[in-house]
C-alpha positions as a Markdown table, in Angstrom:
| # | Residue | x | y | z |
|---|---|---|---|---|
| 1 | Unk | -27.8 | -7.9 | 20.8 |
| 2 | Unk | -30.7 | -7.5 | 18.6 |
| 3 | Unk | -34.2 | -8.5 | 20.2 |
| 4 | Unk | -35.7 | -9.9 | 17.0 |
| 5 | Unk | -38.2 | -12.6 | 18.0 |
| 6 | Unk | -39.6 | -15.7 | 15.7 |
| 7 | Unk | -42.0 | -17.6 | 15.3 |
| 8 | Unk | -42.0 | -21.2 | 14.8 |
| 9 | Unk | -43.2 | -20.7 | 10.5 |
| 10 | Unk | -40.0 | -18.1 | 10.1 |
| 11 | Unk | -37.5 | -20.1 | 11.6 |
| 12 | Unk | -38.8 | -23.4 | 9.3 |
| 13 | Unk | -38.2 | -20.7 | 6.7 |
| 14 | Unk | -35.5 | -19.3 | 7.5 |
| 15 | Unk | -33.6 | -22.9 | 8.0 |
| 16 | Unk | -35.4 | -24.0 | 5.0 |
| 17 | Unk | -36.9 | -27.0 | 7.1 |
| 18 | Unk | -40.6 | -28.0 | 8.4 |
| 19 | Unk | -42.5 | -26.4 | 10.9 |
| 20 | Unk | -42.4 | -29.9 | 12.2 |
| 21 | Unk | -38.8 | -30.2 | 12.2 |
| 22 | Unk | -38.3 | -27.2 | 13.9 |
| 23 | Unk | -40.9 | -27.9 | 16.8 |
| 24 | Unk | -39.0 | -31.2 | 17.1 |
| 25 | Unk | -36.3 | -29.4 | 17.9 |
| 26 | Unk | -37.5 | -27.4 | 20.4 |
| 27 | Unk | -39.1 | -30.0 | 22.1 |
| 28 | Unk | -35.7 | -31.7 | 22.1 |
| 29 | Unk | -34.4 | -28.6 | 23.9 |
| 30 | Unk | -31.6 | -28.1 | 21.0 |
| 31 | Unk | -33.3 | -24.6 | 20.1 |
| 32 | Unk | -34.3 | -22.6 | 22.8 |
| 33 | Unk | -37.2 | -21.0 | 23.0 |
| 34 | Unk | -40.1 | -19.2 | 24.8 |
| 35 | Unk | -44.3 | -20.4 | 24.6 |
| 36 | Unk | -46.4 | -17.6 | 24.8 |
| 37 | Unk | -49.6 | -19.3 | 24.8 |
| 38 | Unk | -50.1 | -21.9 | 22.2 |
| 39 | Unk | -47.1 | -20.8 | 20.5 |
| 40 | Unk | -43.6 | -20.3 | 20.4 |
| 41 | Unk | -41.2 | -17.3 | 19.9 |
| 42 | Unk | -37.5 | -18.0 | 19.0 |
| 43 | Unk | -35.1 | -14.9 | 20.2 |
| 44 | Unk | -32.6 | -13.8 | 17.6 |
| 45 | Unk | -29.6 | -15.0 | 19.8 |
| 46 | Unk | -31.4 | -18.6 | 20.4 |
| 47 | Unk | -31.8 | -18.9 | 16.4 |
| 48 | Unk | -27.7 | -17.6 | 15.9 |
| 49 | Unk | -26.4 | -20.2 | 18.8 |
| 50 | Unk | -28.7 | -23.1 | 17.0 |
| 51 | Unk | -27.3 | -22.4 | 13.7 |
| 52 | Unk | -23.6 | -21.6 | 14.9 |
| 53 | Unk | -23.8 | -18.2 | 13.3 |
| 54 | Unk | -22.0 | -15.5 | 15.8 |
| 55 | Unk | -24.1 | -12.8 | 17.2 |
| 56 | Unk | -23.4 | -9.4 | 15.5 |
| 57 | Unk | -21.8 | -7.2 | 18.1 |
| 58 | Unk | -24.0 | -4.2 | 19.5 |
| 59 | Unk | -24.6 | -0.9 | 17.7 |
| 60 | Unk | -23.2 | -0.3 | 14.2 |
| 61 | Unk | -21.4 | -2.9 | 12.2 |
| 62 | Unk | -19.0 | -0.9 | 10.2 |
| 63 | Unk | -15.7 | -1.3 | 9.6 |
| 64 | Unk | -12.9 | 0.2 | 7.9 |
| 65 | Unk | -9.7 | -0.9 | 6.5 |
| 66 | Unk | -7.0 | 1.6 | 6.0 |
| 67 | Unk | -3.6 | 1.1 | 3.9 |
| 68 | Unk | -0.8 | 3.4 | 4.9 |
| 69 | Unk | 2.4 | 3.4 | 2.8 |
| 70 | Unk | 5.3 | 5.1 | 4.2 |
| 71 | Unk | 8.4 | 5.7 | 2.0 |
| 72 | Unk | 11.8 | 6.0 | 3.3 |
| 73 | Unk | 11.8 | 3.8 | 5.9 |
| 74 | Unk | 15.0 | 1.7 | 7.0 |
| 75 | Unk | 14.6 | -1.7 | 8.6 |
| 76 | Unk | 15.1 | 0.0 | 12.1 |
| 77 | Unk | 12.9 | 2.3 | 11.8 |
| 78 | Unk | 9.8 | -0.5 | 10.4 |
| 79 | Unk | 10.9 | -2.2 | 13.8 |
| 80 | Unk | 10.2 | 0.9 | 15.6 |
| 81 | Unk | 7.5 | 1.9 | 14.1 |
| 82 | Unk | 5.8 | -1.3 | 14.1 |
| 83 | Unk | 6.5 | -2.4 | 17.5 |
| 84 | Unk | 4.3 | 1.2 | 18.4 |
| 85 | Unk | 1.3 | 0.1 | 16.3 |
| 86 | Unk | 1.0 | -2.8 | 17.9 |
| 87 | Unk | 1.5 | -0.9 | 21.4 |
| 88 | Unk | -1.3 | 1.2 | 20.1 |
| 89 | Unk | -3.8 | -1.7 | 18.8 |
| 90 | Unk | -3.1 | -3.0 | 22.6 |
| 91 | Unk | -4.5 | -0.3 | 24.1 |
| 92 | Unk | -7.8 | -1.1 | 22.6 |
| 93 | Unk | -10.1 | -3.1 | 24.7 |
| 94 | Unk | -13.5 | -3.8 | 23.0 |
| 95 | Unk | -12.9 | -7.6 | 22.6 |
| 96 | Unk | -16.3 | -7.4 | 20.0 |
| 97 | Unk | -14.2 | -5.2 | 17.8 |
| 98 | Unk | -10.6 | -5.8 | 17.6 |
| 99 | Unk | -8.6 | -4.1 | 15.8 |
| 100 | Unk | -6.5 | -6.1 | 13.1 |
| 101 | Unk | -3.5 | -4.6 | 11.7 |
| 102 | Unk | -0.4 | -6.4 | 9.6 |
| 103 | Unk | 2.9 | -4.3 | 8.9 |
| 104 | Unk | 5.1 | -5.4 | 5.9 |
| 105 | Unk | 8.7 | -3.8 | 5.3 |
| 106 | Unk | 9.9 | -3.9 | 2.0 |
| 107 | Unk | 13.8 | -3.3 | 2.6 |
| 108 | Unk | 14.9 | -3.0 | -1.2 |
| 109 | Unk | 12.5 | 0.1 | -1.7 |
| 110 | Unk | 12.9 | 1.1 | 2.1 |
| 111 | Unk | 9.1 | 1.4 | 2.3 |
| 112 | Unk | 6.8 | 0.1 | 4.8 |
| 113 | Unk | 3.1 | -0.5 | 4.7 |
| 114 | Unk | 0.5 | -1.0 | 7.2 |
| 115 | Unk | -2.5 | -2.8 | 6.7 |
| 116 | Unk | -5.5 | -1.4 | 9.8 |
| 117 | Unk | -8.9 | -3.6 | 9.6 |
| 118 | Unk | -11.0 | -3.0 | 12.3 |
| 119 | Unk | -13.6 | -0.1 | 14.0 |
| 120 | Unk | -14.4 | 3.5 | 12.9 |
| 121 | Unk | -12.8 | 5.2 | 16.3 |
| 122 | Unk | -10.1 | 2.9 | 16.9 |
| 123 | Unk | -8.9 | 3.1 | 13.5 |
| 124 | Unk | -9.1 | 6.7 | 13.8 |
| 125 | Unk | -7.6 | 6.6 | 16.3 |
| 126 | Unk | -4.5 | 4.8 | 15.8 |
| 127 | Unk | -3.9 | 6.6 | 12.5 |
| 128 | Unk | -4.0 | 9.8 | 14.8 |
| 129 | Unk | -1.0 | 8.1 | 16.9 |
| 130 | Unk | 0.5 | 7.4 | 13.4 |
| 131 | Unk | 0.0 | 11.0 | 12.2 |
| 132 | Unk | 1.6 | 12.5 | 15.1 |
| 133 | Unk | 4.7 | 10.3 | 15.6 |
| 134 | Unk | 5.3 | 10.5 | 11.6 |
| 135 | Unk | 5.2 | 14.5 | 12.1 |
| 136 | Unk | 7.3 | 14.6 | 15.1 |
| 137 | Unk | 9.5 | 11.7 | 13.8 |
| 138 | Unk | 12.8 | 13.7 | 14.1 |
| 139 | Unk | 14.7 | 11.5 | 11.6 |
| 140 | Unk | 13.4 | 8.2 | 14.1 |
| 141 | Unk | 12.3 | 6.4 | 11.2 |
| 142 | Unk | 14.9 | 6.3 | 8.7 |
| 143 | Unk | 13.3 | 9.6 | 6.8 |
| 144 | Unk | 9.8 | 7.9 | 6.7 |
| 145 | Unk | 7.5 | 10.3 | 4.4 |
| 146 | Unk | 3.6 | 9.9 | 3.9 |
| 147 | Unk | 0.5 | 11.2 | 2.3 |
| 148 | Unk | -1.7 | 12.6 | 5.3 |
């Protein structure tokens, strides 16, 4: 959570309103925050819950979104295969970073694709678990191949 603090003047221009409006508001108790003296100081998270905008999780903020395209890949094999994606998104427990991932079979071309959105390591990691079942797929798949 970020410790940014406010004062009254940047929050009125932040919100686009008047320094007025914005004291009003405080006063009101529908944004929190602090007097230090004479003045106020809005905290980052006060300003975010006041405006409805979710607090950015902690740390960095990338993300990633990976696409993988496996060829070869009967209808049992997508159910496999998917159904162990989804095992492996489970096993990922930061509920401020899920991991988002969508599998699509396409049964005419036997070819499956798998859509990961979500965090650096956990995306890593599940394309790791990916990697090695693929390589060690003993014919599980249907024949899957894939670009590594």
């Amino acid at each position: 959570m970020s410790n940014d603090m406010y004062s009254v003047e940047q929050v009125a221009e932040l919100l686009g309103l008047h320094v007025r409006t914005v004291r009003g508001y405080i006063r009101a108790g529908r944004l929190r925050a602090t007097r230090i003296g004479k003045q106020y100081r809005i905290a980052r998270a006060d300003l975010d819950a006041f405006t409805g905008r979710p607090a950015p999780p902690p740390g960095a903020a990338a993300e990633v979104s990976s696409i993988v395209a496996l060829d070869g890949v009967d209808r049992a094999g997508a159910d496999r295969l998917a159904t162990l994606v989804l095992a492996g998104v489970n096993t990922h427990h930061d509920p401020d970073r899920p991991l988002r991932v969508r599998t699509v079979h396409d049964e005419e071309r036997h070819r499956m694709t798998i859509v990961i959105l979500g965090d650096l390591a956990a995306t890593a990691e599940l394309l790791r678990l990916l990697d090695a079942v693929l390589d060690g797929d003993n014919g599980l798949l249907g024949g899957a191949t894939h670009d590594g």
